[in-house]
C-alpha positions in Angstrom: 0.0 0.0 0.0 1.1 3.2 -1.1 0.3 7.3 0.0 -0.7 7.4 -3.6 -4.1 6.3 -3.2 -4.5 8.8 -0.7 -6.2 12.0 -1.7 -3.4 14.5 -2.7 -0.6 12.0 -2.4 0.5 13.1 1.4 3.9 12.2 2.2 3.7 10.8 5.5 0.1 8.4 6.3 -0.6 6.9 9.7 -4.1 5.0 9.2 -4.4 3.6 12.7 -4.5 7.4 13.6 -6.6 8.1 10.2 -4.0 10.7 10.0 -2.1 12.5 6.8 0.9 14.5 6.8 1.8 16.7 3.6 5.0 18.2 3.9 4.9 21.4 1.0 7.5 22.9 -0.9 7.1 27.0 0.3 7.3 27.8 -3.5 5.2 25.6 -5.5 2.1 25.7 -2.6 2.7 29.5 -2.7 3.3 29.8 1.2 2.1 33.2 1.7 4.6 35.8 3.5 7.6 33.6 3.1 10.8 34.2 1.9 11.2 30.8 0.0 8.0 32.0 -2.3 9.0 35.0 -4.7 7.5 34.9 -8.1 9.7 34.9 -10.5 10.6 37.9 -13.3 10.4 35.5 -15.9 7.3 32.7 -16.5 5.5 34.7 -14.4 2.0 34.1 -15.5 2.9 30.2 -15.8 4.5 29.9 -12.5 1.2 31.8 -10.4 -1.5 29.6 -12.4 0.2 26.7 -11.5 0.7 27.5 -7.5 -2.6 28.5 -7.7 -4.0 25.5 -9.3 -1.8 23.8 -6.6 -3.3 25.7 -3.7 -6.7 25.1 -5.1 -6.0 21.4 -5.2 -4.2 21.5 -1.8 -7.8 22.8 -0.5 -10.2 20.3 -2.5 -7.9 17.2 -1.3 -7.8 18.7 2.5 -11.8 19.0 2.5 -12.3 15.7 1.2 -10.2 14.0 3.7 -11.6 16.0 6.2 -14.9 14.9 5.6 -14.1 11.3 5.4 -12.9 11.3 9.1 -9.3 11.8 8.2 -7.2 14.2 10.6 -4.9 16.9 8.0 -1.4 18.1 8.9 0.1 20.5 6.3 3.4 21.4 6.8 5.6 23.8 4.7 9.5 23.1 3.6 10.4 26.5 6.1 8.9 25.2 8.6 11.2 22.3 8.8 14.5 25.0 8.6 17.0 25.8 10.7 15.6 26.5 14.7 11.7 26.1 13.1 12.6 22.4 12.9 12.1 20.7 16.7 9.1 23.5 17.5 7.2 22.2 14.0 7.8 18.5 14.9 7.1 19.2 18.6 3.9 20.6 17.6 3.0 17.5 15.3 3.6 15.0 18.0 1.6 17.1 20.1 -1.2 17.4 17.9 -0.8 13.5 16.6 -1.0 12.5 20.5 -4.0 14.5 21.2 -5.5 11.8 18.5 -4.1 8.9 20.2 -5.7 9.8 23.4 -8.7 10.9 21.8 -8.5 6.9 20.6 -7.7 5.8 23.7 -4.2 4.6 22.7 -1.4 5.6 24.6 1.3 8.5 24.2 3.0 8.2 21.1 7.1 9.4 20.8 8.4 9.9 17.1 9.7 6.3 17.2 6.2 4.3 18.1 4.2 6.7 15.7 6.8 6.5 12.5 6.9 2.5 13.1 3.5 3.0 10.9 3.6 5.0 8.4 2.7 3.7 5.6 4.9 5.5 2.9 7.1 8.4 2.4 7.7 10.6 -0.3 11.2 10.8 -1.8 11.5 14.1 -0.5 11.4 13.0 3.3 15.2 11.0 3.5 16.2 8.9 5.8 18.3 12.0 7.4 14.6 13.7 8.0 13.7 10.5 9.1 16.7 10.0 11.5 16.1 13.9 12.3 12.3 13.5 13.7 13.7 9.8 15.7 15.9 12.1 18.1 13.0 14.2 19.1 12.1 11.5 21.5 
């Protein structure tokens, strides 16, 4: 089983917590107010329909999760960055344990909750991997 029957494709899905994680490149999901999203001089008018076409798709495949139970998590490429990195990841687990308690499950720790994932993107190496491990 694959992310890529999953609406959108996320990169990271945890079905015992009906959960989806999409980690989004700043530029192509046109992360407002960031410095990783400047249009560029040249393409222009290709470059905004198609981050815009991406946002609206972003949307359509969050709501239709959403209303078939799934818990969302979007998180952009910055966010993962320098000193944003351990507050992001904290704030996942956080979030993702909330869920487990909701399900009556006990607390998770990166380890436990990565042990089923299902599938990751390219994009998310086995350094990002090994990098969300040590937040134990």
């Amino acid at each position: 089983m694959t992310t890529k029957i999953y609406l959108g494709k996320p990169d990271i899905v945890l079905p015992k917590y009906k959960s989806a994680i999409f980690v989004n490149g700043c530029f192509w999901h046109g992360h407002d107010n960031c410095k990783y999203f400047v249009v560029p001089k040249t393409v222009t008018e290709w470059c905004l329909n198609k981050i815009n076409r991406n946002k609206q798709l972003d949307m359509e495949n969050f709501l239709k999760l959403k209303k078939e139970g799934w818990k969302v998590f979007s998180i952009f490429e910055c966010e993962l960055k320098g000193t944003k990195q351990q507050r992001t990841l904290n704030k996942l687990l956080n979030q993702l344990n909330k869920i487990s308690l909701q399900l009556s499950m006990s607390k998770l720790n990166f380890i436990d909750l990565f042990a089923g994932a299902v599938d990751f993107q390219k994009d998310l190496s086995e350094k990002s991997l090994n990098q969300l491990l040590m937040l134990k």
